[in-house]
C-alpha positions as CSV (number, residue, x, y, z in Angstrom):
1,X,-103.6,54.6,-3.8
2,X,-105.1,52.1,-0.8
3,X,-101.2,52.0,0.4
4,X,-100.2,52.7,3.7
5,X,-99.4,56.3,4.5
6,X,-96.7,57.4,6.4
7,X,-96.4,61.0,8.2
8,X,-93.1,62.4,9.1
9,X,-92.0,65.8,9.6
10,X,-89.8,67.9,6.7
11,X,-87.2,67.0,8.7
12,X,-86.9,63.6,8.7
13,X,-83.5,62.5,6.8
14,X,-84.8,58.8,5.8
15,X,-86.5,57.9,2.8
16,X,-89.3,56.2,2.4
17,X,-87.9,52.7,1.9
18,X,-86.2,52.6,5.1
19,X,-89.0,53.9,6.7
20,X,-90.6,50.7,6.2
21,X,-88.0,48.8,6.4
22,X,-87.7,49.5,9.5
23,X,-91.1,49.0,10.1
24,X,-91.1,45.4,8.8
25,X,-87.9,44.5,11.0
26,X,-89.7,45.8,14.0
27,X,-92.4,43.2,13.7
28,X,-95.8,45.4,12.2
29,X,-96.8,44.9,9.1
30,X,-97.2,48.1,6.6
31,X,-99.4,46.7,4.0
32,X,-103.1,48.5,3.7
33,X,-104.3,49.9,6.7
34,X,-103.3,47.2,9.6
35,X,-101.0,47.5,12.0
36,X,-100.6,44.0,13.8
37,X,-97.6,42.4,14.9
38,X,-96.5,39.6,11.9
39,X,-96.0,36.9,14.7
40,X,-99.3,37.1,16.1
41,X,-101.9,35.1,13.9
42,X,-105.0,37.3,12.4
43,X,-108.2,35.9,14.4
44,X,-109.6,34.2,10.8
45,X,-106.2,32.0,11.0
46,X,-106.6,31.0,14.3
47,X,-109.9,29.9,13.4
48,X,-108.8,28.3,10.4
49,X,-105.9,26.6,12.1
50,X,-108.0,25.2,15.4
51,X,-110.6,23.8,12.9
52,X,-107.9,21.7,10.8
53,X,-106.4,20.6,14.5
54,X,-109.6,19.4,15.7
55,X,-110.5,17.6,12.5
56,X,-107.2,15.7,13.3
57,X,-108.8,14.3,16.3
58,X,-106.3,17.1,18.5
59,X,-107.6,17.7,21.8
60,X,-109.4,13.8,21.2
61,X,-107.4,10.9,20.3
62,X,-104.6,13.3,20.9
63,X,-103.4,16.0,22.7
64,X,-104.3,19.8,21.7
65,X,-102.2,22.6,23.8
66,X,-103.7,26.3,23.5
67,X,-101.2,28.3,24.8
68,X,-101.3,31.6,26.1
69,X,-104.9,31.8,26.5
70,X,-106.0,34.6,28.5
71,X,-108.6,33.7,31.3
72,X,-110.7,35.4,33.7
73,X,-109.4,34.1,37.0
74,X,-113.0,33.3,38.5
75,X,-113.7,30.9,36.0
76,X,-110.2,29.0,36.3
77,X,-108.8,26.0,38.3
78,X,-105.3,24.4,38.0
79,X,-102.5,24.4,40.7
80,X,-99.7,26.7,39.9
81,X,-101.7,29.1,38.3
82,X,-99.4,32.3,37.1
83,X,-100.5,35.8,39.0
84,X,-103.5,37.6,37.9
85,X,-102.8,40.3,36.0
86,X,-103.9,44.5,36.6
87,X,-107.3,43.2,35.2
88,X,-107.5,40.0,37.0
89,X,-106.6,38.0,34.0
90,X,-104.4,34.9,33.8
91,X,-102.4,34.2,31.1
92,X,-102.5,30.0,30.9
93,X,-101.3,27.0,28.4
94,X,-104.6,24.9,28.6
95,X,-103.6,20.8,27.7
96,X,-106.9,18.7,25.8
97,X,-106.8,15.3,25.3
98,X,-109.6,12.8,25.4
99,X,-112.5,16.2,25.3
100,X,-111.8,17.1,28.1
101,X,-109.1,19.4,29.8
102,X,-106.3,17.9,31.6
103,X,-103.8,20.6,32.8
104,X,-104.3,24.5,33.1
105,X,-100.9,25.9,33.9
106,X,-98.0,28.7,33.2
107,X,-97.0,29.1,30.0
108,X,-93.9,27.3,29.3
109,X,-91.3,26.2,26.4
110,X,-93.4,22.4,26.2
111,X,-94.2,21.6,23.0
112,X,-97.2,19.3,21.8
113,X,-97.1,18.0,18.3
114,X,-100.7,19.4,18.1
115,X,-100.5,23.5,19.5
116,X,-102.1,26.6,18.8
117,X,-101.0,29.7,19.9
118,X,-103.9,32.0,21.2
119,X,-101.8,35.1,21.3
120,X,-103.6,36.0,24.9
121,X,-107.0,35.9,23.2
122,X,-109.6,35.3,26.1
123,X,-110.4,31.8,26.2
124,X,-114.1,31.4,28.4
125,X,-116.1,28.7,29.3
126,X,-119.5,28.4,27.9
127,X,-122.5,30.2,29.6
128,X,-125.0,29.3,31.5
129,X,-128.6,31.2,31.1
130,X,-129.9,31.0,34.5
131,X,-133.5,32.5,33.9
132,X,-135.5,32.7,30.3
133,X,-138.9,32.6,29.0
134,X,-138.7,30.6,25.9
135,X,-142.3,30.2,25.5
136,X,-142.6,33.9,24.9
137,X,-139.6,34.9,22.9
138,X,-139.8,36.0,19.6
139,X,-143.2,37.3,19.9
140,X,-142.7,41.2,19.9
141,X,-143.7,41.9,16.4
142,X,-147.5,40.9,17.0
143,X,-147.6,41.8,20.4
144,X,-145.1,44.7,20.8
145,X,-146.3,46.2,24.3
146,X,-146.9,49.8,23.2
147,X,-146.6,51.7,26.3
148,X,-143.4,49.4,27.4
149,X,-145.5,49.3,31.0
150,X,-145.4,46.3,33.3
151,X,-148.9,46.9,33.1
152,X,-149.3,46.3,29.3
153,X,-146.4,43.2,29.4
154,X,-149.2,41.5,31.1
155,X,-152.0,42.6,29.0
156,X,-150.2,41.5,26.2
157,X,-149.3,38.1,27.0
158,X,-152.8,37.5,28.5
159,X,-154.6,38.7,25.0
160,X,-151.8,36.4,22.7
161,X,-152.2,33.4,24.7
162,X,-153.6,31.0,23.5
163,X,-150.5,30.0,22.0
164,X,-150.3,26.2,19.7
165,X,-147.9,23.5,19.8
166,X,-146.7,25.0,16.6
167,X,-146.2,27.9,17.4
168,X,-144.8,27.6,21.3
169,X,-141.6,25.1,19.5
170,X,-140.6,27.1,16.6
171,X,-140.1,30.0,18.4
172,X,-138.3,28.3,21.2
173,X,-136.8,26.6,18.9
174,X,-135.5,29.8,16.6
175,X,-134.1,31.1,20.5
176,X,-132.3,28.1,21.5
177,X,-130.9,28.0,18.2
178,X,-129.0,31.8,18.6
179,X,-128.5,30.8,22.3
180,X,-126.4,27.8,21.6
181,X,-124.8,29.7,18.9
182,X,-124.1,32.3,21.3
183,X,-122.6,29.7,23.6
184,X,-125.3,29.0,25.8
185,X,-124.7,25.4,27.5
186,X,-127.8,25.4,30.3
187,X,-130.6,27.4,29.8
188,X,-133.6,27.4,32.9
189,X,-136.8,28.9,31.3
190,X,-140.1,29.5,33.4
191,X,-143.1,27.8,31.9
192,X,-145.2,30.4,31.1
193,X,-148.6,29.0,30.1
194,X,-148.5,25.4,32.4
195,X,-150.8,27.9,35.0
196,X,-152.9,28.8,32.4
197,X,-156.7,27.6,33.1
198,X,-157.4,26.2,29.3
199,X,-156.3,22.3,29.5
200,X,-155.5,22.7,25.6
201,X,-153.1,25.7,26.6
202,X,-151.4,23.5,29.1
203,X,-151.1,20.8,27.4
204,X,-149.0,22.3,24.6
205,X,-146.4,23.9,26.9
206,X,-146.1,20.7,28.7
207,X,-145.3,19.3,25.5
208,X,-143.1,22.1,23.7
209,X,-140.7,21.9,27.3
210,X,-140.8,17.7,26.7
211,X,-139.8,18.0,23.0
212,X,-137.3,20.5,23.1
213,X,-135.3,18.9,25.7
214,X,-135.4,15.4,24.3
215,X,-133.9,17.6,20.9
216,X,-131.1,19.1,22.7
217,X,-130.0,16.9,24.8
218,X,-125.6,17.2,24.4
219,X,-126.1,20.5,23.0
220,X,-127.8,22.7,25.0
221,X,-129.7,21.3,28.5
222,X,-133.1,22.7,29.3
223,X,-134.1,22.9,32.9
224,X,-137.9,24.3,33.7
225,X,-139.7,26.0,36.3
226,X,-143.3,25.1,36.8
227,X,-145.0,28.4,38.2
228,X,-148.2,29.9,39.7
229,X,-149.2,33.4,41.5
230,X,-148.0,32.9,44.4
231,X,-151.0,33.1,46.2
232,X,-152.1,29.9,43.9
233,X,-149.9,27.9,45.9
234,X,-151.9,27.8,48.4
235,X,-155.2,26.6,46.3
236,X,-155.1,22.9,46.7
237,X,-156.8,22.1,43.8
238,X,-154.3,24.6,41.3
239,X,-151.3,23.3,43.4
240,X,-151.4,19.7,43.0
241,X,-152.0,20.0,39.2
242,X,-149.5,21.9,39.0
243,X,-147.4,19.5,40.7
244,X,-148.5,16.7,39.3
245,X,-146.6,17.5,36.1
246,X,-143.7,18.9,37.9
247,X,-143.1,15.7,39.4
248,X,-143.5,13.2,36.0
249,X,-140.0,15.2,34.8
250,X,-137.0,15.2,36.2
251,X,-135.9,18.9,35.1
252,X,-138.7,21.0,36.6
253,X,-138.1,22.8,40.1
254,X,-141.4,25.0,41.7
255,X,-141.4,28.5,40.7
256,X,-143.8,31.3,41.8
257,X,-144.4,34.8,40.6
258,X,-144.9,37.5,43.6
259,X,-146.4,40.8,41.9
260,X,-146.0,43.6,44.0
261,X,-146.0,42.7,48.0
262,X,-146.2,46.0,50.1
263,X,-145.6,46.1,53.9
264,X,-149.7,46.2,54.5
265,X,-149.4,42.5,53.0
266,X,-146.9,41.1,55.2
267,X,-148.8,39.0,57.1
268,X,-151.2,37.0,54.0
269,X,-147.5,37.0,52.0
270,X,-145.8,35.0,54.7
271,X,-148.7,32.6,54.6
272,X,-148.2,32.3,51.1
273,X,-144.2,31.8,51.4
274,X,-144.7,29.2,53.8
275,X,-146.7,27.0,52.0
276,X,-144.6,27.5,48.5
277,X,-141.7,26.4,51.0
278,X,-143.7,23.3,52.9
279,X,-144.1,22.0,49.4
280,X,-141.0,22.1,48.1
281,X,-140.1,20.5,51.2
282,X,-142.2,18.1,50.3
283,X,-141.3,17.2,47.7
284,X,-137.6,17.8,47.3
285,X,-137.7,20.5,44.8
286,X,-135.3,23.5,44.4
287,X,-137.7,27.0,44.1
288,X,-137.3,30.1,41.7
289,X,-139.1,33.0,42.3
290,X,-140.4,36.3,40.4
291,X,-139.9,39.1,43.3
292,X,-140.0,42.7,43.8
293,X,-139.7,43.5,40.3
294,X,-141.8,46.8,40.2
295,X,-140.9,50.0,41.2
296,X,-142.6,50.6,44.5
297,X,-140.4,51.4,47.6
298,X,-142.8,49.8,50.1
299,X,-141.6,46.3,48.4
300,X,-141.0,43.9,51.5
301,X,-141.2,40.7,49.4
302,X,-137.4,40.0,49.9
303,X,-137.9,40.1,53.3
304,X,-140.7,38.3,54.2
305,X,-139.3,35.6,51.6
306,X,-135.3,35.2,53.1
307,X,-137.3,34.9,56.6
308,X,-139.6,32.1,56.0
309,X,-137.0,30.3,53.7
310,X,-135.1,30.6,57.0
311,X,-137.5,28.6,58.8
312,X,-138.0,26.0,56.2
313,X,-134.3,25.3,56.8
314,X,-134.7,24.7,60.4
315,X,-137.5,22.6,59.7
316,X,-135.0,20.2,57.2
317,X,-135.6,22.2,53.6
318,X,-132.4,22.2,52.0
319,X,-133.5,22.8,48.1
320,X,-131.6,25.6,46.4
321,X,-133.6,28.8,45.7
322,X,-133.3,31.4,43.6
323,X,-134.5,34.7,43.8
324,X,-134.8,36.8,40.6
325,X,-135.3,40.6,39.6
326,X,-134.9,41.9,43.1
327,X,-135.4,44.6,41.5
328,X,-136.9,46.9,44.2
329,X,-134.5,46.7,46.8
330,X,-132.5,49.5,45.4
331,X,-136.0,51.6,46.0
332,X,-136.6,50.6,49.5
333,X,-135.4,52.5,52.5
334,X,-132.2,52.3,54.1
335,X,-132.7,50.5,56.6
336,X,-135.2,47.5,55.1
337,X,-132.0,47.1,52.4
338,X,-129.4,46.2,55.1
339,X,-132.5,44.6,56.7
340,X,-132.3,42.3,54.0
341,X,-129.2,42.2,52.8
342,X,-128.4,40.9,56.3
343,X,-131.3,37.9,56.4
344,X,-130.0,36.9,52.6
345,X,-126.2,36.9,53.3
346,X,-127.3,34.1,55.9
347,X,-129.2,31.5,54.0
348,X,-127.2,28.6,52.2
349,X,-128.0,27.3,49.1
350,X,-129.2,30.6,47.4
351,X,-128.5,32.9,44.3
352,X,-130.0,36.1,43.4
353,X,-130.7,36.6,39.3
354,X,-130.4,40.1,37.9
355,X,-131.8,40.5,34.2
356,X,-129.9,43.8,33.1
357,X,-131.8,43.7,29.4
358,X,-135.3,43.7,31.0
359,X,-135.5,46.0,33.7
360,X,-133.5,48.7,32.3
361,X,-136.3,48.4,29.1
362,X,-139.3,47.7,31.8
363,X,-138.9,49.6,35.0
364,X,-139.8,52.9,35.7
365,X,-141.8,53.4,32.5
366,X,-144.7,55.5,32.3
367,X,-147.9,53.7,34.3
368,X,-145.7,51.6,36.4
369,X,-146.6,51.8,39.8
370,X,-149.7,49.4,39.1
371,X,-149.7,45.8,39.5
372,X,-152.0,44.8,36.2
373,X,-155.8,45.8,34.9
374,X,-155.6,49.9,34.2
375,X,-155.5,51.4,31.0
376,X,-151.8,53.1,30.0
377,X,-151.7,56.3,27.9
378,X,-149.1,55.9,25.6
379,X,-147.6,59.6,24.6
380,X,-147.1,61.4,27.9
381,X,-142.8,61.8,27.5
382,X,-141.4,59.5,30.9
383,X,-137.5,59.3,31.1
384,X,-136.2,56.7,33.4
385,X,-134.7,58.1,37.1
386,X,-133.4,54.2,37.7
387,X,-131.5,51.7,36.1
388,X,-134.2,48.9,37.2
389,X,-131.0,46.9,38.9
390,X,-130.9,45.4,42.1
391,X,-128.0,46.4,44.6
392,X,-125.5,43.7,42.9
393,X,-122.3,44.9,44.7
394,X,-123.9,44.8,47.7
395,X,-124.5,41.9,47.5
396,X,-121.3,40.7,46.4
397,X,-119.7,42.2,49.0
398,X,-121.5,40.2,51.5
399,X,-120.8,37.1,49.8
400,X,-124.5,36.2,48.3
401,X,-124.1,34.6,45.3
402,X,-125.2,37.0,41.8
403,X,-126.0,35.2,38.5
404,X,-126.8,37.7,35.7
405,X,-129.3,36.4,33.2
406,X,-130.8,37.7,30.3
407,X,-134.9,36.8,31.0
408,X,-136.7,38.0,27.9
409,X,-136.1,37.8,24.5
410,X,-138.3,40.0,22.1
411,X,-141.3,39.6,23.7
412,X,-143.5,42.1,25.2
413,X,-141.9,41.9,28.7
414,X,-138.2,43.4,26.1
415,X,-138.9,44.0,22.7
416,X,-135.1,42.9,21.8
417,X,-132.2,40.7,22.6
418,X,-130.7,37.7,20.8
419,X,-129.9,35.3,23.9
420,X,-126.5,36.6,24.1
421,X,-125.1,35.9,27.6
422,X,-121.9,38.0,26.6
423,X,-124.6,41.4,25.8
424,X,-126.3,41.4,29.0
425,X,-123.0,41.0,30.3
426,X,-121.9,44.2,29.1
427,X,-125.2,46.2,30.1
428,X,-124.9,44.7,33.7
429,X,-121.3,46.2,34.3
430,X,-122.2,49.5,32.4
431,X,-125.4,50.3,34.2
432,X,-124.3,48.8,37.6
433,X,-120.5,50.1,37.9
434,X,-119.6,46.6,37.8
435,X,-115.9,47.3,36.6
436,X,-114.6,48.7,39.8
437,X,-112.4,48.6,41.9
438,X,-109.9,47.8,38.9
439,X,-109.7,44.0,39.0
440,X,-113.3,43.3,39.7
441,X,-114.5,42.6,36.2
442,X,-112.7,39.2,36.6
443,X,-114.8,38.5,39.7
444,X,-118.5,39.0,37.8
445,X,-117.4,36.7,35.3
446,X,-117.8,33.9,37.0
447,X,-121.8,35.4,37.0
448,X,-122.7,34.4,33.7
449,X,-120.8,30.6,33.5
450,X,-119.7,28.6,36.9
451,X,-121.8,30.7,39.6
452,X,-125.0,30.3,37.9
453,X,-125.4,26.7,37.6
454,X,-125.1,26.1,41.1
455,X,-128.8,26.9,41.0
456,X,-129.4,23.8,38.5
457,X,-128.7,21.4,41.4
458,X,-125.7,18.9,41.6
459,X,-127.7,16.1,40.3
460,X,-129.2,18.2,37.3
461,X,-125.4,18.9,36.3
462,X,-124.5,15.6,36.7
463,X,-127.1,13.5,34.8
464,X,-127.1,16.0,31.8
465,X,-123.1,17.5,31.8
466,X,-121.8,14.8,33.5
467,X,-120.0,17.7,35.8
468,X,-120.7,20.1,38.2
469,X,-119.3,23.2,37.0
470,X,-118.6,25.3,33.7
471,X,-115.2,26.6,34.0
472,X,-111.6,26.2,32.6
473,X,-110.3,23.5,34.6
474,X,-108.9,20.1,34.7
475,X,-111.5,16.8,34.6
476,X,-113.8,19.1,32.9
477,X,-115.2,19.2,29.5
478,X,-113.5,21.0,26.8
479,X,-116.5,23.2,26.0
480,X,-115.3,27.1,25.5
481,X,-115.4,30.3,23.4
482,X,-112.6,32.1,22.4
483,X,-112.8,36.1,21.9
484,X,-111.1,37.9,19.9
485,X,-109.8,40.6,22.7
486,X,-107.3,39.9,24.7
487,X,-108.9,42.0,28.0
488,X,-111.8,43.2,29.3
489,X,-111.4,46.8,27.4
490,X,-111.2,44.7,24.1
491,X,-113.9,42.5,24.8
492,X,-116.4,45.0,25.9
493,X,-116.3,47.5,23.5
494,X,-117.2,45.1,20.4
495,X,-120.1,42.6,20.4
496,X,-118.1,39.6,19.6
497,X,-120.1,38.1,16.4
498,X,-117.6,36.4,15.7
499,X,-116.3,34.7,18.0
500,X,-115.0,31.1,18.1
501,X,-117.2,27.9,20.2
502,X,-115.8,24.8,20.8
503,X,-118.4,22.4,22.0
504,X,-117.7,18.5,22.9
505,X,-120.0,15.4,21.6
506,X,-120.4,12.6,24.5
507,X,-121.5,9.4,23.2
508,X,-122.4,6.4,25.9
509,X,-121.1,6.7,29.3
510,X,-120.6,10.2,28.8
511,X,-117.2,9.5,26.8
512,X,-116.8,12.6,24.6
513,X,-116.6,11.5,21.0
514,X,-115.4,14.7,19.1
515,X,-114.8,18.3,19.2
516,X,-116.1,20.7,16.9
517,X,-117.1,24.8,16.2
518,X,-120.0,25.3,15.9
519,X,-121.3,27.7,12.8
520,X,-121.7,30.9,13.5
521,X,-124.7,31.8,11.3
522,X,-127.8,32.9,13.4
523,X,-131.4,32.1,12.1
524,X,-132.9,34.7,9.8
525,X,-136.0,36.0,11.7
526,X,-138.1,35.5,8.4
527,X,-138.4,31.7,9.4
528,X,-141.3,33.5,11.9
529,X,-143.3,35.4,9.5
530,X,-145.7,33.5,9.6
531,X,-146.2,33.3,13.2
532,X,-146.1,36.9,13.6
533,X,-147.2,38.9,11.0
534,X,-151.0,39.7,12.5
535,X,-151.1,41.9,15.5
536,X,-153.0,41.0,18.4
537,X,-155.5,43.0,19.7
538,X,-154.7,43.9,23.4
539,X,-156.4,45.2,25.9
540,X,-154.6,47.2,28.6
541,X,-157.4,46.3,31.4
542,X,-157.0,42.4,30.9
543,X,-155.5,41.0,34.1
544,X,-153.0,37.9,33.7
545,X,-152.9,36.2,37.2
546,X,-155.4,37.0,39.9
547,X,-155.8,35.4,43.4
């Protein structure tokens, strides 16, 4: 009848009634099909219960204690911190007040008029989305990429460009929306389009980046990258236009996209590397670069990069740069990965993005090993022999810093994806092994929040966060998501829709004004029907960025 049923064997001397009598004493609860402990809260109740506590003004103009809030230990500071657990969990009492976090410590009997008991749910900072194309997402259903090729990724976005003011913000505008839903505090999207040779193209891009950052300012900050080929560096005419808007916005940094670099190139590459460097030099501008994604092991872009970033520094360049895809390196021989690994585990001031979503969707497809401009046939059968990652643990293990990112969102480049920090997340320690030794999930955590937005720059962080770091941790902002898993075997099995983000509202001088969770309700995709409901007609031979 819908009850609970309860199996015993012929046996058994007690009836029924005692049975769950017994049941109910213990502390489960027997009605329909749950079992959950009746002192722990359902996850709806918690919910319920942190909204009317906010609404108070708790964790405001007065104290809010979350206790027993279980947090990666890579994304927590506080003195007297308890011992990590088998997973490399903490198990904390987090003290609010004011919107921002004033104590992280060992549970303990202190009681706050205003409490909530988390029942070791995970409690997580917000994310930060280290490398995304806004100006493409959403685009997939007129320009799907039918071969899934790197070869047709650029066909496509050369034959659908132009794209209109219109256009360019509301689908940026649909992505930022799931993002910050999602969690996402900092996003850095490359500018795809400022190259483009069309003023009118240009023009709108410049534009989109101004308007959507002036809209979501306090909710989600919006850093760009201005790039070119990177052989276009080196064009004075295309470089200083290029920098000319860079340098009338204070969230831009110089970006560059490599293509494929072989060991025959070395010597025009380093040319090229050099210059990109001398200019940011120049300047004072961080650099984030496109390199070795592709699927050739004579890629030797790594290297030739770490090696003239290591003379910029001794000639005074301290921006940060960032190096994403790196794709290739797992390809490469032996001994040009140590090579590099070496040269890379010696700069300052670096970070390596991996995008888990894209190249597991984009490398090693059929028609792959060519840069752009060759027709793809779509139907010859090609399963993938890589997992399109670079060597993460590696890396890790020589103390480079690894951001994990989620690049693309349904575009030709990855047909899917909602801006989800927490799915690529999952993909990244599935395909690279991420989860051991035991313990080391706690450590890549830090990978998609704190680590991350190093690469923004202090000064970024400062003038838009009013803080340097996104963790759980005293002086900090009380800006978090709570799961509804209590460890990682919990929180990676299920995609988390509905889990619970705080965000704090600063008013002048950066005083936070009020706390609140944000709805959870994600754009329908029909707001874009419009936009891309006619296919465009692409041709696999069109060539997106030539020297």
């Amino acid at each position: 009848q819908g009850e609970t049923r309860l199996e015993f064997s012929h046996s058994c001397p007690v009836g029924v009634s005692e049975v769950i009598m017994v049941a109910q004493t213990s502390g489960y609860s027997t009605e329909g099909h749950k079992q959950r402990r009746l002192d722990q809260p359902s996850f709806k109740q918690v919910e319920s219960e942190l909204q009317a506590l906010i609404k108070q003004g708790a964790g405001v103009s007065s104290s809010l204690l979350l206790k027993n809030a279980t947090v990666p230990r890579s994304v927590v500071q506080g003195d007297g911190l308890p011992d990590a657990d088998d997973e490399g969990n903490v198990v904390v009492d987090v003290l609010i007040s004011e919107g921002h976090v004033v104590s992280v410590g060992k549970p303990s009997s202190n009681q706050v008029s205003q409490s909530l008991d988390l029942a070791r749910k995970m409690l997580w900072p917000c994310f930060c989305e280290p490398h995304m194309h806004l100006f493409k997402s959403q685009g997939v259903p007129r320009a799907p990429n039918r071969t899934g090729s790197i070869n047709d990724a650029y066909a496509s976005e050369a034959c659908d460009r132009p794209w209109s003011y219109d256009d360019l913000s509301r689908r940026m505008d649909f992505t930022i929306r799931s993002a910050h839903i999602h969690g996402v505090r900092v996003i850095r999207t490359h500018l795809d389009g400022t190259e483009d040779d069309r003023l009118e193209q240009r023009t709108a891009c410049w534009q989109a980046l101004d308007d959507a950052t002036s809209k979501w300012k306090g909710s989600v900050e919006i850093q760009g990258v201005a790039n070119l080929y990177l052989p276009l560096w080196s064009k004075p005419q295309l470089a200083e236009r290029q920098l000319a808007e860079v340098l009338k916005r204070s969230n831009v940094v110089l970006g560059a996209y490599c293509g494929i670099i072989r060991v025959k190139d070395t010597e025009e590459f380093t040319a090229y590397f050099r210059e990109l460097f001398r200019l940011a030099k120049l300047h004072n501008l961080a650099v984030d670069v496109h390199i070795d994604e592709n699927n050739s092991p004579e890629a030797v872009g790594m290297l030739i990069a770490a090696g003239e970033l290591s003379e910029a520094r001794k000639a005074g360049y301290k921006g940060h740069v960032t190096f994403g895809h790196c794709c290739a390196l797992s390809l490469v021989p032996r001994e040009r990965q140590e090579q590099t690994l070496e040269l890379f585990s010696q700069l300052a001031d670096i970070t390596v993005v991996a995008n888990p979503l894209t190249n597991a969707w984009l490398q090693d497809r059929r028609g792959c090993s060519d840069f752009s401009g060759c027709a793809i046939p779509e139907d010859p059968p090609r399963t993938p022999q890589w997992r399109g990652l670079t060597l993460l643990q590696e890396m890790q293990a020589r103390g480079i810093a690894v951001a994990i990112a989620g690049d693309n969102v349904r575009d030709w480049w990855f047909n899917y994806g909602d801006a989800d920090p927490m799915e690529y997340f999952r993909v990244a320690i599935l395909n690279g092994h991420l989860d051991k030794p035991h313990g080391a999930l706690s450590k890549w955590s830090a990978s998609i929040n704190s680590l991350p937005l190093k690469s923004f720059g202090a000064e970024f962080c400062q003038r838009t966060l009013g803080q340097s770091d996104l963790c759980i941790g005293p002086g900090l902002t009380a800006d978090f998501l709570i799961f509804n898993a209590r460890r990682f075997s919990e929180l990676l099995s299920r995609p988390q829709s509905d889990r619970i983000v705080v965000r704090s509202k600063r008013g002048s001088e950066c005083k936070v004004e009020s706390l609140s969770i944000l709805d959870s309700e994600l754009p329908d995709y029909a707001e874009l029907d419009d936009l891309v409901d006619q296919i465009t007609p692409v041709d696999s031979q069109r060539q997106l960025h030539q020297k």
